[in-house]
MIZA-81414 format. One record per residue (C-alpha): residue in three letters; x, y, z. Coordinates in pm, 1 decimal, always signed. Layout:
residues N
- ALA,X,Y,Z
...
//
This chain:
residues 338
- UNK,+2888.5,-3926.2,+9737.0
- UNK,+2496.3,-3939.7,+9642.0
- UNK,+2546.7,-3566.9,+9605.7
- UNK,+2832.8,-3594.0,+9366.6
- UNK,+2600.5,-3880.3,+9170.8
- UNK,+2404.2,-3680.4,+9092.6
- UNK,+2612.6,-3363.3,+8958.2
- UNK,+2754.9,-3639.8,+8723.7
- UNK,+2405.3,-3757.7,+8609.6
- UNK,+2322.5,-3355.9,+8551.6
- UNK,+2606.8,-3278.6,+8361.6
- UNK,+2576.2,-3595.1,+8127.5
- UNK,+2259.8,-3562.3,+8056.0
- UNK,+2346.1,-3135.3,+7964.9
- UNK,+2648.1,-3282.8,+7736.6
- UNK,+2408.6,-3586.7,+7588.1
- UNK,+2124.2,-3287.3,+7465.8
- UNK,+2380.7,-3036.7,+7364.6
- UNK,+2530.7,-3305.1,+7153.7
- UNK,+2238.7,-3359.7,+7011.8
- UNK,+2124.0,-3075.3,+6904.8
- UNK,+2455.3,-2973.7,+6773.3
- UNK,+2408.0,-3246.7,+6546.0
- UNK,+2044.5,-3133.2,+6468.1
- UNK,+2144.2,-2790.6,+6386.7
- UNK,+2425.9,-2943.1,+6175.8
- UNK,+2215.1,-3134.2,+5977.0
- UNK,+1935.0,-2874.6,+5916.0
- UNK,+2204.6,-2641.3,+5803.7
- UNK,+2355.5,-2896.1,+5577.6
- UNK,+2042.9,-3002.7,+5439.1
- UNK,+1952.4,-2628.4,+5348.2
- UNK,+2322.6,-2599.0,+5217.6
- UNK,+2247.9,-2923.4,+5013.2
- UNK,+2608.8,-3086.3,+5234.6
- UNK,+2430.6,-3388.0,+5206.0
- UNK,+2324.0,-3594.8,+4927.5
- UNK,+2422.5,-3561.5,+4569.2
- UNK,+2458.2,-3256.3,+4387.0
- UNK,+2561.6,-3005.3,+4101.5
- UNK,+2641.1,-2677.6,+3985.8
- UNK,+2515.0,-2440.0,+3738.7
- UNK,+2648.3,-2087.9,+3696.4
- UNK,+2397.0,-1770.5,+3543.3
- UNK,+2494.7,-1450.3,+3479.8
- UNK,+2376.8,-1125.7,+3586.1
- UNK,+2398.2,-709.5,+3547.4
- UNK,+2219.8,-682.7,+3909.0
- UNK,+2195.4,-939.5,+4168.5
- UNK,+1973.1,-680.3,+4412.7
- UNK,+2100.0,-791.1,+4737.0
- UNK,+2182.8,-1145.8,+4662.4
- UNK,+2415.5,-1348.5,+4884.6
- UNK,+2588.6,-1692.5,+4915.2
- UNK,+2349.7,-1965.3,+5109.2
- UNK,+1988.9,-1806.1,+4966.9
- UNK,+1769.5,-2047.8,+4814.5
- UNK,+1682.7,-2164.3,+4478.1
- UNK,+1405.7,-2225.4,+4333.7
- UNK,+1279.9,-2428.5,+4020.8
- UNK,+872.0,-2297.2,+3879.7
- UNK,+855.0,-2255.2,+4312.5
- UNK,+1004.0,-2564.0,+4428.9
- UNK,+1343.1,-2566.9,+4613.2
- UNK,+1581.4,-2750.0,+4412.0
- UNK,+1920.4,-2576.1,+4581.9
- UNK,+2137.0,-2286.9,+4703.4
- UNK,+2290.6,-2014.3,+4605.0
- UNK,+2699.8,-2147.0,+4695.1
- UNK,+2868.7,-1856.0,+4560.8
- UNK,+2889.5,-1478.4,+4376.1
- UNK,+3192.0,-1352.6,+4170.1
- UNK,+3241.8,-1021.1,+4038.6
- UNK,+3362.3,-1076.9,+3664.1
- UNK,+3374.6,-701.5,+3563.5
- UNK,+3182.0,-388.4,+3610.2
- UNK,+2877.9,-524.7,+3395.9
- UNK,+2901.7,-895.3,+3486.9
- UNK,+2833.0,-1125.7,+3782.7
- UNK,+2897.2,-1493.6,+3795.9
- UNK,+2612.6,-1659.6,+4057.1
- UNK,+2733.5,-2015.3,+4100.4
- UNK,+2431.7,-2211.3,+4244.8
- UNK,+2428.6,-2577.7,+4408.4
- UNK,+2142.8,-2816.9,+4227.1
- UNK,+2015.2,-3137.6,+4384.9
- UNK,+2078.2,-3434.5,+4173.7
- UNK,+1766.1,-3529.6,+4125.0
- UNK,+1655.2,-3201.2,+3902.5
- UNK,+1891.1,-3310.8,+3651.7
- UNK,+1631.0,-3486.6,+3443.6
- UNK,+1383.2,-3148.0,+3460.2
- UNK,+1578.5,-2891.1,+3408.2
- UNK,+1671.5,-2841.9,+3052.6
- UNK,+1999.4,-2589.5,+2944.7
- UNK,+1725.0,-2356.7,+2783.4
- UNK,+1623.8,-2226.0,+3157.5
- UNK,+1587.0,-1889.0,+3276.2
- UNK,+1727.5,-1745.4,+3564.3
- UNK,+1560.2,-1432.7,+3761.9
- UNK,+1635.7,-1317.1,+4126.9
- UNK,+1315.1,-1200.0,+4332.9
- UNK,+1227.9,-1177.0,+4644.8
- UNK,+1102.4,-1442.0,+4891.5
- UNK,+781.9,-1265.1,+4935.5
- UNK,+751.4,-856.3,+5008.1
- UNK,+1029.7,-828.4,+5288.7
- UNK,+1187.6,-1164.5,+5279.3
- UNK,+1520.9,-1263.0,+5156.5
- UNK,+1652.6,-1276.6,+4793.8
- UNK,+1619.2,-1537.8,+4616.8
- UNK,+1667.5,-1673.6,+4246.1
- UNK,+1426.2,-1840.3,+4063.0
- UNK,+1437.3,-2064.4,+3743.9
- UNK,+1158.0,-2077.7,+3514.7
- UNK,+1129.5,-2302.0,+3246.2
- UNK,+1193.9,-2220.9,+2866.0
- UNK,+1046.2,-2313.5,+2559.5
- UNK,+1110.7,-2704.5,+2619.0
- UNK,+1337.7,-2752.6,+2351.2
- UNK,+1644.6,-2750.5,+2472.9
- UNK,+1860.8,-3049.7,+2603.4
- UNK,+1882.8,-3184.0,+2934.0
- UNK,+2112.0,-2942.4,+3168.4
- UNK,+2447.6,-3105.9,+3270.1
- UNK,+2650.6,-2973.5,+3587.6
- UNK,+2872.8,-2688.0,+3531.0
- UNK,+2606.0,-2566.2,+3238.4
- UNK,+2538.3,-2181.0,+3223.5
- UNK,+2175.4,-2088.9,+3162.5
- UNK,+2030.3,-1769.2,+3064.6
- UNK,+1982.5,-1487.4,+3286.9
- UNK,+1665.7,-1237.5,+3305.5
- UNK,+1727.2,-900.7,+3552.9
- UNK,+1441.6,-774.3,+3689.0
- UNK,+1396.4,-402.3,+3756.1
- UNK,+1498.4,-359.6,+4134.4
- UNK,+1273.7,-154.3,+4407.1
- UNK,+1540.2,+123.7,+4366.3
- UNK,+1501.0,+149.8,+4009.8
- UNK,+1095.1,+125.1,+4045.3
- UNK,+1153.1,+393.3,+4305.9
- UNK,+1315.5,+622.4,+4116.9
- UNK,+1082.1,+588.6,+3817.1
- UNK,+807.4,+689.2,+4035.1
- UNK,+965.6,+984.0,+4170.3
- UNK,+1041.7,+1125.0,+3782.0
- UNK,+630.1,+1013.8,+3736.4
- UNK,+537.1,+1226.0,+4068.7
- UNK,+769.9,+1542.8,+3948.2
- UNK,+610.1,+1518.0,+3595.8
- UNK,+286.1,+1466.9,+3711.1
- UNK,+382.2,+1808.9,+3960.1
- UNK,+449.9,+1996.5,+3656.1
- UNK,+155.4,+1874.3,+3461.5
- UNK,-110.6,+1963.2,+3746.9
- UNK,+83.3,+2325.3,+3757.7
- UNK,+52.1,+2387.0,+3384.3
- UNK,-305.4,+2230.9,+3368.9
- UNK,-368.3,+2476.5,+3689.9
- UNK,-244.2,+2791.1,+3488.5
- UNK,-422.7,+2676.6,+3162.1
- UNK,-748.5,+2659.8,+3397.7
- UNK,-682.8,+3007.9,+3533.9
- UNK,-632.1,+3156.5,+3173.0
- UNK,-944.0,+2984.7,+3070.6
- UNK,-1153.4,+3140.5,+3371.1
- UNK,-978.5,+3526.6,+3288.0
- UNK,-1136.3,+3471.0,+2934.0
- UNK,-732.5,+3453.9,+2833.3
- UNK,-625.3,+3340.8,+2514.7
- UNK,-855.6,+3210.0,+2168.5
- UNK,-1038.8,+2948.2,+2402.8
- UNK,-1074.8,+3177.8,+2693.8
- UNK,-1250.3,+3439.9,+2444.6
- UNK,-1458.7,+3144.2,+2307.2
- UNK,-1582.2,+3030.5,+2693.8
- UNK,-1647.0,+3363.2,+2761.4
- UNK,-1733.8,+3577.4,+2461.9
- UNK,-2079.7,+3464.0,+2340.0
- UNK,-2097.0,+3736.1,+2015.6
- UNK,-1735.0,+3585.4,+1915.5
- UNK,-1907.8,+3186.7,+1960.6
- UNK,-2186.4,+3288.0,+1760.9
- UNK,-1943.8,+3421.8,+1489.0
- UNK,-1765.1,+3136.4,+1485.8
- UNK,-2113.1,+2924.1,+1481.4
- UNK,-2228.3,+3136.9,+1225.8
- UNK,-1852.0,+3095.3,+1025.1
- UNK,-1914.0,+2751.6,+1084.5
- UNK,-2239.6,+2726.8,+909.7
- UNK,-2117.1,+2951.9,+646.9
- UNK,-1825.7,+2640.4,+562.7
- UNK,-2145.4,+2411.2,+596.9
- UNK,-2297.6,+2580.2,+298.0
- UNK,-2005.1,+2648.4,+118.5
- UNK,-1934.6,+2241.1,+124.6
- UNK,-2255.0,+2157.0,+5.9
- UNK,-2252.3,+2379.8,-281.8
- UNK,-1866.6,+2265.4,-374.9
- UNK,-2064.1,+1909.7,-349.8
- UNK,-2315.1,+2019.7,-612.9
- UNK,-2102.3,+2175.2,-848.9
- UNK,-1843.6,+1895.3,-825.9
- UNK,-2154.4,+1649.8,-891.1
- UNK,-2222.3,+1870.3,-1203.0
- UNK,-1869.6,+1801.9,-1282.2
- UNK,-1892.6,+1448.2,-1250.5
- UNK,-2179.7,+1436.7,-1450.7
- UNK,-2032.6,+1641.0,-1737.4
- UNK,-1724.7,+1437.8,-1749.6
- UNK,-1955.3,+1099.1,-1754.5
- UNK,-2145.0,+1272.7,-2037.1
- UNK,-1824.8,+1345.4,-2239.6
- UNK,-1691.9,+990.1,-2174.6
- UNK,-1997.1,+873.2,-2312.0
- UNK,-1953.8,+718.7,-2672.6
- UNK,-2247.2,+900.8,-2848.6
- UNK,-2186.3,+1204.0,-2742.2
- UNK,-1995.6,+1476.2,-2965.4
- UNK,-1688.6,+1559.0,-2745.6
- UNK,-1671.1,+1168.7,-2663.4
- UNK,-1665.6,+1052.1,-3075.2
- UNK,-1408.3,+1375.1,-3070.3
- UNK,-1182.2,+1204.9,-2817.2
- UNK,-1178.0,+839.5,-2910.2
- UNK,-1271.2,+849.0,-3284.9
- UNK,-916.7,+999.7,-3438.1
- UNK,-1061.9,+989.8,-3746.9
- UNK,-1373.1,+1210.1,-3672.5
- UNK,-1142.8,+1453.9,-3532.9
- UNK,-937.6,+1507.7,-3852.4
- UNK,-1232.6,+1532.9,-4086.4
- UNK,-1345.7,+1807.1,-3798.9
- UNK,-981.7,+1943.4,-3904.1
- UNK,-1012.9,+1950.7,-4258.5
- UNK,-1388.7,+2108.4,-4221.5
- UNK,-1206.0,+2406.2,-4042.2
- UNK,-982.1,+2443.3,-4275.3
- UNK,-1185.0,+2460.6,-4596.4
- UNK,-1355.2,+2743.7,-4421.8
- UNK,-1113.5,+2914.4,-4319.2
- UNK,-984.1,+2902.2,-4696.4
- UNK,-1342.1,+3037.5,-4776.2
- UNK,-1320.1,+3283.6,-4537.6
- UNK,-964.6,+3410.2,-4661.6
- UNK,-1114.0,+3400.7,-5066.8
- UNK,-1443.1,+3589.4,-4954.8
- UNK,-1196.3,+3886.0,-4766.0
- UNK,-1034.9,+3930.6,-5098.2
- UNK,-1309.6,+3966.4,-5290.3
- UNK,-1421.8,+4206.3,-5029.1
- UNK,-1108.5,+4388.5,-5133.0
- UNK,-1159.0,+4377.0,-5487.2
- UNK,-1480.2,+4486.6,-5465.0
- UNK,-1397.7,+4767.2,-5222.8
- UNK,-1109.0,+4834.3,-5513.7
- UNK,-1421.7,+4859.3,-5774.8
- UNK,-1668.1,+5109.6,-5567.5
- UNK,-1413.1,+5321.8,-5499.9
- UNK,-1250.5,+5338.1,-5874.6
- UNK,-1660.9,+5410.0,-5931.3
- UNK,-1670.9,+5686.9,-5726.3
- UNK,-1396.2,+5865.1,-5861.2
- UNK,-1391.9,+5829.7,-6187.0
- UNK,-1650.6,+6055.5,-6466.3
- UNK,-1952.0,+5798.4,-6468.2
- UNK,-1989.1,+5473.5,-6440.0
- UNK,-2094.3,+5377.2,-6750.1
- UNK,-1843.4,+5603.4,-6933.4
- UNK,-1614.3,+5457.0,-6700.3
- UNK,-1664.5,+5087.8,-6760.9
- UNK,-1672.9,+5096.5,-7153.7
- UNK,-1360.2,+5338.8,-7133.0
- UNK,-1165.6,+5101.2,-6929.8
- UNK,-1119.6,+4759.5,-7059.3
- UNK,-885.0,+4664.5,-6737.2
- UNK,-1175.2,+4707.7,-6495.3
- UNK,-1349.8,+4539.8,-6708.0
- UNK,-1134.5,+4249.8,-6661.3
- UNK,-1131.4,+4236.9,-6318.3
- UNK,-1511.2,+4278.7,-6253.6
- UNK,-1498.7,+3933.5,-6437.1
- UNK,-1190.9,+3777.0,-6215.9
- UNK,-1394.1,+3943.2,-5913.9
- UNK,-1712.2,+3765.9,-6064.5
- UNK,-1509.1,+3389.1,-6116.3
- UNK,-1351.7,+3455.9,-5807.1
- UNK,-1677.5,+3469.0,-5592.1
- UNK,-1869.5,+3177.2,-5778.9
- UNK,-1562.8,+2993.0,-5731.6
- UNK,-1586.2,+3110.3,-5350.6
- UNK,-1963.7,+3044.9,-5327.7
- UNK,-1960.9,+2702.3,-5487.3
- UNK,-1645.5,+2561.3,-5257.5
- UNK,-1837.1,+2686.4,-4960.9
- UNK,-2156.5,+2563.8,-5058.8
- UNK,-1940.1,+2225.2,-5142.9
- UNK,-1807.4,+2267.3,-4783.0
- UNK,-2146.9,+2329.6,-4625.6
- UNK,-2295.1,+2020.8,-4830.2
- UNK,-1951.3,+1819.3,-4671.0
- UNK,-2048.6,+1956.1,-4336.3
- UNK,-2424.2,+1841.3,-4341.4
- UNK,-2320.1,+1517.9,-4461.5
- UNK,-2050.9,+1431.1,-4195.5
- UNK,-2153.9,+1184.7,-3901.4
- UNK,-2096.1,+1466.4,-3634.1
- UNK,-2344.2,+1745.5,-3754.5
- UNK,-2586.4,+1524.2,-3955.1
- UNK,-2824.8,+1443.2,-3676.6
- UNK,-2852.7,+1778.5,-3613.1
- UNK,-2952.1,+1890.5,-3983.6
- UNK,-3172.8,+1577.5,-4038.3
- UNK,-3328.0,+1737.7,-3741.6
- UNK,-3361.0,+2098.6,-3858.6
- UNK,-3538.3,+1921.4,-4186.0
- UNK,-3799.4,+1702.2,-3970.5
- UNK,-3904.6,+2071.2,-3795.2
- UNK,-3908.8,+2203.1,-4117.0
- UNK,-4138.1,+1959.0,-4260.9
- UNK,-4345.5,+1949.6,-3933.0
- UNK,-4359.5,+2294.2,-3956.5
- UNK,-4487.6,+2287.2,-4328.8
- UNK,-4752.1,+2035.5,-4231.6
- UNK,-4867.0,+2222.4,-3937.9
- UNK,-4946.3,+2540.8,-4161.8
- UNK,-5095.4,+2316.4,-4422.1
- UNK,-5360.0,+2181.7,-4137.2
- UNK,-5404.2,+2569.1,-4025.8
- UNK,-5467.4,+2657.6,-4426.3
- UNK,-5696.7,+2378.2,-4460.6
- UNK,-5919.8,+2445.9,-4138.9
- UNK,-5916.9,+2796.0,-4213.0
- UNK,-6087.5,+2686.3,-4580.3
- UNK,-6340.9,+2460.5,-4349.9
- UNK,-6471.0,+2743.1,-4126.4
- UNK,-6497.6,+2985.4,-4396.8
//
């Protein structure tokens, strides 16, 4: 009987602890599933979930605030991730949220954390959605890094050619490492541009300097191009020489006409007192030139009186009377020492 006692006490107290820690594991599983307490749900949206599954943690900036409850495959480019909230993160979490899935450290499990937004949103409310952020898996980061590593293959091969051409003296740069006579060409073609710049420098500062000089107002061409005015008088100058110039080749003509009707006729005397139409036109010829000779001496009196040439006569007359008084002092000292 004491025997069978105590078989009874063993297996009550093995039912008693299994009991409870039944219940303990139940609990800590339904705490962690949020079974207990008050709750709600919020849905986000995602391309990728990388590996997420229903029961992994969420997480508001780090805190656990939940569970993921459960994952629903909308279409080929969309993924409903329904997640469990605990009550009490209803008055932190505004609808302006975002949602990104991580890791829960470098090997751990998946996980999705909320981050908050700019604050201006309103408070969430259960069954919200909020916005979703993928981040760029290990897979993808992977493969990125493998297309680096080939590129950077092919890049160390080409650079390794371009090295070898370079030390065979290959190619212009090859010739220029190893060629000294073609470097000191080039140094010398160089210094040749050198030059060549600095005089294209000088001549365009002559330039410059002509071009200030014509845009100044008292100078000739600058009156020419402002003053319209100056520049028809100019004009009119021109022509009244160049009417001169026409009347003076005529009576060149005519008096060509006269030598040679000289020349062939019996005497020149005889000639003229024979021939009363010469006669005539020795006296047009005459008119005719002091006409010519008085117009041009008009025209030269116009031209030393205009604004654009009278400086320069005025001038000519001061050297002219400086030169008169200079010979005057010579005469006079001359007179002294004698």
């Amino acid at each position: 009987m004491e025997r069978t006692s105590l078989e009874k006490l063993r297996l009550g107290i093995f039912v008693i602890l299994g009991t409870a820690l039944l219940v303990i594991a139940a609990y800590l599983i339904g705490n962690r599933q949020n079974m207990f307490g008050n709750t709600f749900m919020i849905h986000a949206v995602f391309k990728n979930v990388n590996g997420l599954e229903p029961g992994n943690n969420v997480r508001y900036s780090g805190i656990g605030v939940g569970t993921v409850k459960d994952i629903k495959m909308e279409n080929d480019s969309t993924i409903d991730v329904a997640m469990i909230i605990q009550e009490n993160m209803l008055k932190h979490i505004k609808n302006d949220a975002i949602a990104t899935i991580g890791s829960d450290g470098l090997v751990g499990s998946m996980i999705v954390n909320i981050v908050p937004g700019s604050g201006s949103g309103a408070m969430i409310k259960s069954g919200d959605e909020i916005i979703s952020y993928s981040r760029i898996g290990a897979e993808d980061m992977m493969s990125t890094l493998n297309v680096t590593s080939e590129n950077a293959a092919l890049l160390t091969a080409d650079l390794l050619k371009v090295t070898a051409a370079l030390t065979k003296g290959e190619g212009t740069l090859g010739r220029l490492l190893n060629d000294t006579l073609m470097a000191k060409n080039l140094e010398q073609t160089v210094l040749n541009l050198k030059l060549a710049s600095a005089r294209a420098n000088n001549t365009l500062e002559e330039v410059n300097r002509f071009v200030n000089a014509a845009n100044s107002e008292n100078s000739v061409v600058g009156v020419l191009l402002r003053d319209s005015l100056a520049g028809l008088e100019i004009k009119q100058i021109v022509h009244n020489l160049e009417s001169a110039s026409d009347r003076m080749q005529k009576l060149t003509v005519n008096l060509d006409s006269v030598v040679t009707g000289i020349s062939e006729g019996e005497g020149a005397l005889n000639y003229l007192t024979k021939d009363t139409i010469l006669v005539q036109r020795l006296e047009a010829t005459m008119k005719s030139i002091e006409e010519g000779t008085a117009r041009f001496n008009e025209n030269m009196e116009a031209f030393k009186h205009n604004f654009l040439t009278r400086g320069y006569f005025k001038k000519m007359a001061k050297e002219e009377q400086k030169m008169a008084k200079e010979e005057e002092k010579k005469a006079k000292m001359e007179q002294k020492n004698k």
